[in-house]
N, C-alpha and C positions, 0 to 999 in steps of 0.2 A: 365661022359659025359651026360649020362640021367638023373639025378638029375638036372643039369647046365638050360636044357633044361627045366626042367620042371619047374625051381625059374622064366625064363624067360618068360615063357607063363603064370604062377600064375601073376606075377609082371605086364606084357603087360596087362594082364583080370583084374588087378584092380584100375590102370590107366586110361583102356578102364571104367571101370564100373562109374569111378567117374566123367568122362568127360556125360557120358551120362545121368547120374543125374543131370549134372549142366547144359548141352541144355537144358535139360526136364524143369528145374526151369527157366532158361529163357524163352522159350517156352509158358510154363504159364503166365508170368507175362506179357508179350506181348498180350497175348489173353485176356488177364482180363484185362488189358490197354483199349482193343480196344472195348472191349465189355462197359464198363464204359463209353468212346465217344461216343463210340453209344446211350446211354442208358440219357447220362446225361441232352441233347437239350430238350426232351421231359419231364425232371424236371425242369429245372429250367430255366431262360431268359438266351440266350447268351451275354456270358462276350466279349465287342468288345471295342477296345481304344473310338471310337465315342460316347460312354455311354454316357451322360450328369452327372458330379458328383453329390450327394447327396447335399442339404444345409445345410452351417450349423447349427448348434446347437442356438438360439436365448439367447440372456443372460435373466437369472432369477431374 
């Protein structure tokens, strides 16, 4: 019975352990998302459908 017990709490602790590495990686990549929007206006022009396209290419 003690054994039972304790395959159970090992098993639930690395289940639990793998779930909280993968919030964690979500977690991350969400902040580094957002840190990137933040970060990007002040490089480069905002990308907006209104843009005027580019011309083209003139023949050579």
């Amino acid at each position: 019975m003690r054994r039972r017990i304790l395959i159970v709490l090992l098993a639930l602790g690395t289940v639990g352990g793998y779930a909280s590495g993968i919030a964690s990686l979500r977690y991350r990549s969400h902040c580094r998302r957002a840190w990137m929007e933040a970060r990007t206006p002040h490089q480069c022009p905002p990308c907006s459908g209104s843009a005027e396209a580019p011309a083209p290419p003139g023949p050579r």
